[in-house]
C-alpha positions as CSV (number, residue, x, y, z in Angstrom):
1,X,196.7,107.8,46.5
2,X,200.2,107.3,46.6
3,X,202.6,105.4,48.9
4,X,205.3,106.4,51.5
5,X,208.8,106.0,49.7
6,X,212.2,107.0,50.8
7,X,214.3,109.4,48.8
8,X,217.3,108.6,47.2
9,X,219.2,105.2,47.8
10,X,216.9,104.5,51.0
11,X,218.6,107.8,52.6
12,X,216.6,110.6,53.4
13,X,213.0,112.0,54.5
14,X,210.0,110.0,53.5
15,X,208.1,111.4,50.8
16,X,204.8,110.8,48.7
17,X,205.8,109.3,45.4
18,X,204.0,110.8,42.0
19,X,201.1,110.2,41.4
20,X,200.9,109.2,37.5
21,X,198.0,110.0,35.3
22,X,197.3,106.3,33.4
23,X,196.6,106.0,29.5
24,X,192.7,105.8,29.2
25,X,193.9,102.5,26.5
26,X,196.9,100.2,26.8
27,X,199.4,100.9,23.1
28,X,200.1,96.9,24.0
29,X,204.2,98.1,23.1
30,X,207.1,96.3,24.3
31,X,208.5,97.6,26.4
32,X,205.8,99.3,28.6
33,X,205.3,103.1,28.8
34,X,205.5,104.9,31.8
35,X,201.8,105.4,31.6
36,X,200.9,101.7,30.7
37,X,197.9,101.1,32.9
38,X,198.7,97.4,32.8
39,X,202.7,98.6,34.1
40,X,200.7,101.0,36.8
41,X,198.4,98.4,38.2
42,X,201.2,95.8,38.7
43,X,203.6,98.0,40.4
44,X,200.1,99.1,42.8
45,X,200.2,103.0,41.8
46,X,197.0,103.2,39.6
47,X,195.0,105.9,41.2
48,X,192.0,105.0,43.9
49,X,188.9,103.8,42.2
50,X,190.3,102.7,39.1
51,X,191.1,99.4,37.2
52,X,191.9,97.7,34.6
53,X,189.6,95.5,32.1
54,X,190.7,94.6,28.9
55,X,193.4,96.9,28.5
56,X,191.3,99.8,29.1
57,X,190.6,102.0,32.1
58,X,187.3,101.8,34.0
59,X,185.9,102.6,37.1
60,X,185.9,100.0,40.0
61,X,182.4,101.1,40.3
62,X,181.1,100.6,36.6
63,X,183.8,98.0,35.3
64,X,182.1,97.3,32.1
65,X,181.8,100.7,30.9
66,X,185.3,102.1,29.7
67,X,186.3,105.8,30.7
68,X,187.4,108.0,27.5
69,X,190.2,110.7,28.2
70,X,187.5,113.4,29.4
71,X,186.0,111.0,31.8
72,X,189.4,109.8,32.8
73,X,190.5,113.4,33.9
74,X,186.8,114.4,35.4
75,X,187.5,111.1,37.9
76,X,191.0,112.4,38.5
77,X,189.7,115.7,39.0
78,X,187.1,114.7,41.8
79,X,189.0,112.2,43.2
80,X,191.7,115.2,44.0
81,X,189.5,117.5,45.5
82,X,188.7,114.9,47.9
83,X,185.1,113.7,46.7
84,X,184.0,110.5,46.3
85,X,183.2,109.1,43.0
């Protein structure tokens, strides 16, 4: 899920970067939130086995249907305890 980055100023151990939970909808604000899906997908830390499809979050799986908050989290969930989708 996430990437390998080094902490602090390229100095340091390596360490797992955050992991952030995306907005099931894109606000469309300028500037981006830190939860923008759109600003997550670009910089390549939107969370395994999702997308993005206009503006909204869906699963690579089913990318028509859109996920609401509570399916958002259930995906999260499983994907966390190491299930597949």
């Amino acid at each position: 899920m996430g990437t390998k980055v080094r902490g602090g100023k390229g100095r340091g151990p390596l360490k797992k970067s955050k992991v952030v939970v995306p907005k099931a909808k894109c606000c469309d604000d300028s500037p981006k939130c830190g939860r923008c899906p759109l600003r997550l997908l670009k910089e390549q830390r939107m969370p395994d086995g999702l997308t993005v499809r206009k503006r909204r979050v869906v699963s690579v799986t089913d990318p028509t249907h859109p996920l609401s908050k509570k399916e958002l989290a259930a995906h999260l969930k499983r994907r966390k305890k190491g299930r597949a989708a």
